[in-house]
C-alpha positions as CSV (number, residue, x, y, z in Angstrom):
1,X,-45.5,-11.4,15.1
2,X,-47.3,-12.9,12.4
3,X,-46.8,-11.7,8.5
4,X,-50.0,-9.5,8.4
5,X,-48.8,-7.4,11.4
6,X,-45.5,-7.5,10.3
7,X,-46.7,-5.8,7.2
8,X,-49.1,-3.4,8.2
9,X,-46.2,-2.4,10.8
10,X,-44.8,0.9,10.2
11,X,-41.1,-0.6,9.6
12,X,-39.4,0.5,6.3
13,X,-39.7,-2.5,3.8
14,X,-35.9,-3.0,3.9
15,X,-36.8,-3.7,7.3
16,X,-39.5,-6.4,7.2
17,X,-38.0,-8.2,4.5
18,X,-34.9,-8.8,7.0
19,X,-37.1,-10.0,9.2
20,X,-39.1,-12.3,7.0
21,X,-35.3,-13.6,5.5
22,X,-33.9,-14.3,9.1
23,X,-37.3,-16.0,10.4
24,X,-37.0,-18.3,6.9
25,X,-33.3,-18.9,6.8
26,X,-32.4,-19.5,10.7
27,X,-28.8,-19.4,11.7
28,X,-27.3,-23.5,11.3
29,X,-27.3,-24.0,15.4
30,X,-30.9,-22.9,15.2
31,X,-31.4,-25.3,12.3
32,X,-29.8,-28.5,13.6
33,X,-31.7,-27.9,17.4
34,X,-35.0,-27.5,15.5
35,X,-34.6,-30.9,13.3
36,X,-32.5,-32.5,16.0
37,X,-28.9,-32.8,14.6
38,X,-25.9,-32.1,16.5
39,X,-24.7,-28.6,15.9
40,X,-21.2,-29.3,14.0
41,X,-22.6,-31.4,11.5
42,X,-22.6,-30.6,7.8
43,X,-25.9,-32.0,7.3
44,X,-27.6,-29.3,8.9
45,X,-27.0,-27.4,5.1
46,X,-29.1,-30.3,3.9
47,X,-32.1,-29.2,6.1
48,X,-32.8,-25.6,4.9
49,X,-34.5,-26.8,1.6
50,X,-36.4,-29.0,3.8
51,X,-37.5,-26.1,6.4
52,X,-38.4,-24.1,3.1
53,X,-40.8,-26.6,1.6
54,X,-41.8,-26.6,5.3
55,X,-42.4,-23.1,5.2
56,X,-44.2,-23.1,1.9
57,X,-46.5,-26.0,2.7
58,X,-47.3,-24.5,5.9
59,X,-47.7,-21.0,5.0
60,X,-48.9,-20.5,1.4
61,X,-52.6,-22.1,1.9
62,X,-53.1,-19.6,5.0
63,X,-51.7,-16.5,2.8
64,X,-54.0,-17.7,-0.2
65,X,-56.9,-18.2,1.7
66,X,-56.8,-15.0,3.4
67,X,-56.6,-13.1,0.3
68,X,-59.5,-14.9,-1.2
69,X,-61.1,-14.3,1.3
70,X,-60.2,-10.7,1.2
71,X,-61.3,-10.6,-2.7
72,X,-64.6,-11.9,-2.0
73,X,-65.3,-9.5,0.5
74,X,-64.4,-7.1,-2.0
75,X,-66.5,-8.7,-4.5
76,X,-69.7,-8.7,-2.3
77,X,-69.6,-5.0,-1.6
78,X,-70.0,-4.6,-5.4
């Protein structure tokens, strides 16, 4: 589900931000299979800064864009 559904769902907002927090911060086996570490290792703590840069990298251009893109629609209709 991506983040514009998710929000224009009919969920309470308590209930998309858990969602949003438990896609960003993923359990530590869920961490250490996605960057390749072996489960029991305390370095897998060391990889959730990394999968939030990820995250912000990834995801803030895409959220920017769309709402410029939104406020130029908006903009033209005036």
């Amino acid at each position: 589900m991506s983040l514009a559904t998710l929000w224009m769902s009919n969920k309470s907002l308590r209930e998309k931000l858990s969602i949003i927090i438990n896609r960003t911060f993923l359990s530590p086996k869920s961490l250490a299979i996605l960057y390749n570490l072996p489960t029991n290792s305390w370095r897998v703590y060391l990889y959730y800064p990394v999968r939030l840069k990820y995250l912000l990298v990834r995801y803030t251009g895409i959220i920017l864009g769309k709402n410029m893109q939104t406020l130029t629609a908006q903009n033209n209709k005036i």
